[in-house]
C-alpha positions as a Markdown table, in Angstrom:
| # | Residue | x | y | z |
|---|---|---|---|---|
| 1 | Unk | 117.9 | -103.9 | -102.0 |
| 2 | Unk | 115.9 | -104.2 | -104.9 |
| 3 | Unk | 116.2 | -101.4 | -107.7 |
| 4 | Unk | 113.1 | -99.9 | -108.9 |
| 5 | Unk | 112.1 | -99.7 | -112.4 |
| 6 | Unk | 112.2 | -96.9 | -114.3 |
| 7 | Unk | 110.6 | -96.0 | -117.5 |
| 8 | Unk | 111.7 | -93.5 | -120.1 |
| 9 | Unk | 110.2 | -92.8 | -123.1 |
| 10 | Unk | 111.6 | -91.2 | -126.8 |
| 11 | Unk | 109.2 | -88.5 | -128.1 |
| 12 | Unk | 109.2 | -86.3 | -131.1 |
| 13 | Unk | 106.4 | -85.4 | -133.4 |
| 14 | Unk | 108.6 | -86.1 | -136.8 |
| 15 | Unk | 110.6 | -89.2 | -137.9 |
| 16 | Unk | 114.7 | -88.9 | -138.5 |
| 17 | Unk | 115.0 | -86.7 | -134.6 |
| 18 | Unk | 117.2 | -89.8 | -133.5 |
| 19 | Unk | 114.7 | -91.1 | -131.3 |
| 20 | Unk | 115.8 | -94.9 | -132.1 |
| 21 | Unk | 119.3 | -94.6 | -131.9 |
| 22 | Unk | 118.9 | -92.8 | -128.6 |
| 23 | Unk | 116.9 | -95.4 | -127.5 |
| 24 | Unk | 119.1 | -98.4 | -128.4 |
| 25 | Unk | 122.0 | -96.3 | -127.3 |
| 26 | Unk | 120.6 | -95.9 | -124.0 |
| 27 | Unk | 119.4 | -99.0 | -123.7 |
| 28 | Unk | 123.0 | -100.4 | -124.2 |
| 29 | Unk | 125.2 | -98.1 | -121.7 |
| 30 | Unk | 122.3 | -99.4 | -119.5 |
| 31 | Unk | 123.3 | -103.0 | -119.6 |
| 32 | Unk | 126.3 | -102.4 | -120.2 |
| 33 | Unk | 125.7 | -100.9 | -116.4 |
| 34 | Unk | 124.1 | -103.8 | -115.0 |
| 35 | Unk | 120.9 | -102.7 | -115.5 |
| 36 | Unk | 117.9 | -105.7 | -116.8 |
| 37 | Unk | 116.5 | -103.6 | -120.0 |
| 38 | Unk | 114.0 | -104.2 | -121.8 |
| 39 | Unk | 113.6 | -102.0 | -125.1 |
| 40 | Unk | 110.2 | -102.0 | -126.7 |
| 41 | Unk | 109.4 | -100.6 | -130.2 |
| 42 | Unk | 106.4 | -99.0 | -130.4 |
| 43 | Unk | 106.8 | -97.7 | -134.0 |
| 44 | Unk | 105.3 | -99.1 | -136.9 |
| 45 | Unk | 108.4 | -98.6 | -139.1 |
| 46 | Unk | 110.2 | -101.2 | -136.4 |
| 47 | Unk | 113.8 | -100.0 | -136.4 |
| 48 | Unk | 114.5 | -100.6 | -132.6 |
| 49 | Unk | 112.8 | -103.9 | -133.0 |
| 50 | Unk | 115.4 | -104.7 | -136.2 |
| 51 | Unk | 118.2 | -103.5 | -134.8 |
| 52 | Unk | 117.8 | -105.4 | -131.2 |
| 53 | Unk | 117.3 | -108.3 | -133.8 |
| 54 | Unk | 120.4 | -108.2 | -135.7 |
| 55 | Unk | 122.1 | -107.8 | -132.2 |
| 56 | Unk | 120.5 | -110.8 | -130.6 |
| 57 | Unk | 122.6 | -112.5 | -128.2 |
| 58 | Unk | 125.3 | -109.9 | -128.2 |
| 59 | Unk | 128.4 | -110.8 | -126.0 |
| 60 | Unk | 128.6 | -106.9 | -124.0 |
| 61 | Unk | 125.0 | -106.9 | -123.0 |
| 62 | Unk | 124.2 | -111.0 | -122.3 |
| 63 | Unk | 120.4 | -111.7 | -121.5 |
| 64 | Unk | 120.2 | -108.1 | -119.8 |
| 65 | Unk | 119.2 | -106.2 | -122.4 |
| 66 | Unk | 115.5 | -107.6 | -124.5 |
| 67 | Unk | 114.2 | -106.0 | -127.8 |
| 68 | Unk | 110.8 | -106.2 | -128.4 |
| 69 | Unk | 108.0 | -104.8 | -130.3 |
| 70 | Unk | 104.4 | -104.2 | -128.5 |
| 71 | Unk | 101.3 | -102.7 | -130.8 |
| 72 | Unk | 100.0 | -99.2 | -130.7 |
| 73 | Unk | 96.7 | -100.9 | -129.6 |
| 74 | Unk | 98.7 | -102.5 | -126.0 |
| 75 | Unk | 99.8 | -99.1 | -124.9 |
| 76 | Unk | 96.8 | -98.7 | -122.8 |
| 77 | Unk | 98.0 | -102.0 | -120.7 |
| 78 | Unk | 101.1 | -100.0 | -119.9 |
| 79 | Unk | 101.3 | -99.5 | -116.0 |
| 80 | Unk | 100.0 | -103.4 | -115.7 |
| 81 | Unk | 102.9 | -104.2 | -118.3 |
| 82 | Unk | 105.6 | -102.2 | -116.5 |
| 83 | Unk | 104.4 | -104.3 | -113.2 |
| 84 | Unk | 104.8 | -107.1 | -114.6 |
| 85 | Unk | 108.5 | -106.5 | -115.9 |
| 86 | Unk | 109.3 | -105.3 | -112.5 |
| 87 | Unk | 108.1 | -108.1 | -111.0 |
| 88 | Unk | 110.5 | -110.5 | -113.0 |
| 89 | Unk | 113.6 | -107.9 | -112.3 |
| 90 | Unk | 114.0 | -105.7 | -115.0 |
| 91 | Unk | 114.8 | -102.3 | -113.4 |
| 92 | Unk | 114.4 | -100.1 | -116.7 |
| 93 | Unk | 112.2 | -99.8 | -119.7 |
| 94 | Unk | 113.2 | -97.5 | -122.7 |
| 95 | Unk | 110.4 | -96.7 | -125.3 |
| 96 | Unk | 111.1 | -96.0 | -129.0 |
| 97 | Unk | 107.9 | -94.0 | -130.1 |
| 98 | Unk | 106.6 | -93.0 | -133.6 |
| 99 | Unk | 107.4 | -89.6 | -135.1 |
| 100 | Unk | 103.3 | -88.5 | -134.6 |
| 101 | Unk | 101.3 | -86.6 | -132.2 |
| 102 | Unk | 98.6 | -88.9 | -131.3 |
| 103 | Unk | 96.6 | -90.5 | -128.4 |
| 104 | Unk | 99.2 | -93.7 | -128.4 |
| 105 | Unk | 102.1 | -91.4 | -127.6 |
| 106 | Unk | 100.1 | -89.0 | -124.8 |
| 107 | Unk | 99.5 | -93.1 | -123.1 |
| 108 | Unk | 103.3 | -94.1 | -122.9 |
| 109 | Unk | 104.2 | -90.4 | -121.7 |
| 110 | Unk | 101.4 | -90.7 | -119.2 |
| 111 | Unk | 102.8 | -93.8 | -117.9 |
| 112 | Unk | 106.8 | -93.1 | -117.5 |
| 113 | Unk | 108.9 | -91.7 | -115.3 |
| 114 | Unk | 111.2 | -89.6 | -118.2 |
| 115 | Unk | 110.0 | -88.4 | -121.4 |
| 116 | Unk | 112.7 | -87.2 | -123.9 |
| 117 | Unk | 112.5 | -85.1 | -126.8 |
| 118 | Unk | 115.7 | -85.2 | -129.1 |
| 119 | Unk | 116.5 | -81.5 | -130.7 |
């Protein structure tokens, strides 16, 4: 049986709450699992997308774990996107957000299954 995908989704209205490094974190124990993960960055600053950079084709996590960035301006293609990735076998999504308050961030919480807010 197939697993479904799941989306979660870091939130905190200010930069430095450890929303990336829970995200990559995450995203790692995840594959590390067996999981097919795909991170996507959706902060302008870019950290997840760097870091899954530096990373690329790291030994622990193989080709199931996928760093990418996607625009502020994409975020309203959400629920198509997360069909698509399902479709091709990924069974979790983790979303790195900006540290703001805005109508990009209420799109990604509106389309996930888990929003988190590091304290």
């Amino acid at each position: 049986m197939a697993k479904r995908l799941r989306a979660i989704v870091f939130v905190a209205q200010k930069g430095g709450a450890g929303k990336t490094t829970l995200a990559a974190m995450l995203a790692v124990a995840a594959a590390q699992s067996g999981e097919k993960v795909l991170a996507i960055d959706d902060d302008p600053q870019g950290s997840l997308w760097a870091w899954g950079d530096r990373r690329d084709g790291n030994a622990q996590t193989g080709e199931r774990l996928v760093v990418d960035r996607l625009a502020a301006d994409r975020m309203r293609h959400l629920p198509a996107l997360l069909d698509a990735l399902a479709a091709k076998g990924f069974t979790l999504v983790v979303l790195d957000t900006a540290g703001v308050d805005d109508a990009t961030t209420h799109q990604v919480i509106a389309g996930v299954d888990l929003c988190l807010m590091p304290a």
